[in-house]
Residue, then its C-alpha position, 0 to 999 in steps of 0.5 A: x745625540x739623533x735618532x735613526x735619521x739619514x738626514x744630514x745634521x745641518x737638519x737638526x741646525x736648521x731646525x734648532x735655529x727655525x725654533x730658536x727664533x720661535x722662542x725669542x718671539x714668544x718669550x722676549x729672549x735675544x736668541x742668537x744662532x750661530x752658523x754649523x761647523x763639522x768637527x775637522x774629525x766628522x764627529x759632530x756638527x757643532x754651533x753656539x747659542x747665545x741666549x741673553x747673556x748665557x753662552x752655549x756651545x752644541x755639539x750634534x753627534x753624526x751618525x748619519x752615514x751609518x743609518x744611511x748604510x742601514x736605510x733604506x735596505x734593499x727589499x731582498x734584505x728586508x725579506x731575508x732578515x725580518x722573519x728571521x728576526x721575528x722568529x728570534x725574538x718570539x722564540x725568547x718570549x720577548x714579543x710578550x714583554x715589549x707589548x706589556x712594557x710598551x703598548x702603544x709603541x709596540x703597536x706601531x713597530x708590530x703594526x708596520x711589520x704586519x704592514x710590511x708582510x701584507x704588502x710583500x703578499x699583496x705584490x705576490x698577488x698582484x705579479x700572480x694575476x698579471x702572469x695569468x692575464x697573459x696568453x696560455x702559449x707563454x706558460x710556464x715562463x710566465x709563471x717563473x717570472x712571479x717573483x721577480x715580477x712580485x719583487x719589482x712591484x713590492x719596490x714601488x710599493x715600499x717606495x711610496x710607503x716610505x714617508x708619511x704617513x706609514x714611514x714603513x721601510x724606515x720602521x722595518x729597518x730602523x728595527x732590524x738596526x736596533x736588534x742588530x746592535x744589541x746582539x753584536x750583528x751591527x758594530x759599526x756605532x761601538x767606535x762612534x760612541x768610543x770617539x764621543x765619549x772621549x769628546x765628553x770626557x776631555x770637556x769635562x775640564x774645561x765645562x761649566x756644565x755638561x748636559x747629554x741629550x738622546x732623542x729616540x733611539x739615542x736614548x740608548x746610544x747615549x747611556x752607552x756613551x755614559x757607559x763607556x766613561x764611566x768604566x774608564x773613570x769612575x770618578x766622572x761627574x764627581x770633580x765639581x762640573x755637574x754632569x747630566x743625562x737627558x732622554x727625550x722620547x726615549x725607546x730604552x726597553x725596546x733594546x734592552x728586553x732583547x735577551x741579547x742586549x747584555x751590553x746594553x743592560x750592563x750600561x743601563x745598570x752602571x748608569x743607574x748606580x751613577x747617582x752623582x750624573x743627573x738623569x732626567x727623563x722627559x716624556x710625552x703621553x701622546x708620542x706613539x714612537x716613545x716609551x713611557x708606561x714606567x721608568x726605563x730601569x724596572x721596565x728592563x729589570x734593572x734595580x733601581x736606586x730609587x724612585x726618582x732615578x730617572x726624574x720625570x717630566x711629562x709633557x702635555x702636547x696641548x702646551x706645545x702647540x694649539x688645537x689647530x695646529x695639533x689637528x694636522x699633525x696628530x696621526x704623522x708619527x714622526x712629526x710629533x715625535x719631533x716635537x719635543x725638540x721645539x719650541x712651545x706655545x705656553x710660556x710656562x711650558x717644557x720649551x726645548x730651547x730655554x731647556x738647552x740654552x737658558x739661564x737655569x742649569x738643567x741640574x738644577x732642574x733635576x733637582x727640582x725633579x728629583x729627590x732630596x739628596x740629588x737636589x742637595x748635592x745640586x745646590x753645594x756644587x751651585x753654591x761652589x760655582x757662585x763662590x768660585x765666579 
């Protein structure tokens, strides 16, 4: 499951496939690709991976038309809705809360807002000289025409500054969306998430192993998914096919610390006491569009079964790629985001594409990374598999 991306799926094939073959280079794999297939529903952008003699099949959840609903806004929007917001979270102390659990990731979503407001000021400014350049016989129309001229000015401006390296109006809006699905404002997501969950549900039947993955803003997405099965099935993950939750880059309390996100806390509780579902949780120091001072659980105020739900892995951005290479890339937020769906240079490293379709289960990887119980539970249902098989 994707972030906030307006980009169609088949970039995330293309990525997969250029990193596929990165892989196979460095790690003397036979790597094979297939090509993309939309689901005949428009639910996912599916492909297979054969790795070696291992098989796996990749289901892309889309999403893609939503956010493009959502991004880019209109500046008139963005005006109109982004103070309000603001004025509601520091009204419920949540500001507060998000800078203690999330220091460096809410410096950049404070950081481009501020950004934002400075330049909206700015355009007024520049619109304000420009009118008064003008001859004293074209007052007062010239002084109306500010604004209009001060938003004109402000949509170049916002226009430039939606790339790299400030990614400004994606950061404003992909904000507004987050809040807005968490207070009930946005509800386009609720039926895509009740169709995936239904997808994920009926394959557990028929799956060696399911494996769930949220990057981002699917961190959340994707314990909603969780969420949703488990009221309906209480039972699911129990019934011998090992089920496993993934959160890489995750922005849980980001959502969850919204006083309004009951729906999201909820899930994240039920998920929590879901102990027979795998949780791992992969996390980089040095992404600045992460969350990762603590696990998500306590960071929200959700009790938490114990010390090792989720299991942790940290990364360190000096195994994935080299000093050059980290050079060019360290202050462009999102490329680093990204890069824990890459491939890595150290062979011993965290690779995302042996993670997803190499020979070791990711279960059993939790277990590695978990506590006793869950890795005991993890070895009974592998050694039914290789009774079975």
């Amino acid at each position: 499951m994707p972030g906030f991306d307006p980009r169609p799926p088949e970039t995330y094939w293309g990525l997969f496939r250029r990193e596929s073959r990165i892989t196979a280079a460095r790690r003397g794999h036979a790597i094979a690709v297939s090509d993309p297939v939309r689901s005949e529903d428009g639910l996912s952008l599916d492909w297979t991976i054969d790795f070696d003699a291992a098989r796996t099949r990749y289901s892309l959840l889309r999403w893609d038309d939503i956010v493009g609903a959502r991004f880019p806004r209109s500046n008139w929007r963005r005006l109109r809705d982004v103070p309000a917001l603001w004025w509601r979270l520091r009204r419920v102390g949540y500001i507060r809360r998000f800078q203690q659990e999330a220091r460096r990731f809410a410096t950049v979503i404070l950081g481009v807002h501020w950004i934002f407001l400075a330049l909206a000021l700015l355009s007024l400014a520049l619109a304000s000289v420009a009118m008064a350049a003008l001859p004293g016989a074209t007052r007062p129309w010239s002084l109306l025409a500010i604004p209009v001229v001060a938003y004109a000015i402000l949509g170049v401006i916002m226009a430039v500054t939606r790339g790299k390296p400030l990614y400004v109006a994606h950061l404003v809006d992909d904000t507004t969306f987050t809040h807005d699905h968490a207070s009930g404002a946005e509800m386009r997501m609720h039926a895509r998430l009740d169709a995936f969950a239904e997808r994920i549900r009926a394959a557990e039947a028929t799956a060696s192993e399911l494996v769930l993955i949220g990057h981002s803003s699917s961190s959340f997405l994707a314990i909603e998914a969780l969420d949703r099965i488990l009221a309906l099935d209480p039972g699911f993950g129990r019934r011998g096919t090992p089920v496993s939750l993934v959160t890489i880059g995750s922005v849980i309390p980001w959502i969850a610390l919204d006083p309004q996100a009951e729906q999201v806390r909820r899930a994240l509780a039920r998920v929590a006491q879901a102990e027979a579902i795998g949780w791992l949780d992969v996390r980089a120091d040095w992404d600045w569009l992460s969350i990762h001072l603590r696990d998500p659980l306590s960071a929200c105020g959700i009790p938490s079964p114990g010390p090792d739900r989720p299991a942790v892995i940290r990364v360190r951005i000096e195994d994935l790629i080299d000093a050059e290479l980290l050079a060019r890339r360290r202050w462009n937020l999102f490329q680093m985001h990204f890069q824990l769906l890459m491939s890595s240079r150290d062979p011993e490293a965290f690779d995302y594409i042996v993670f997803v379709a190499g020979p070791e289960p990711v279960d059993a990887m939790i277990a590695r990374n978990c506590r006793p119980k869950f890795a005991e539970d993890a070895r009974k249902r592998n050694a039914v598999a290789s009774t079975v098989s």
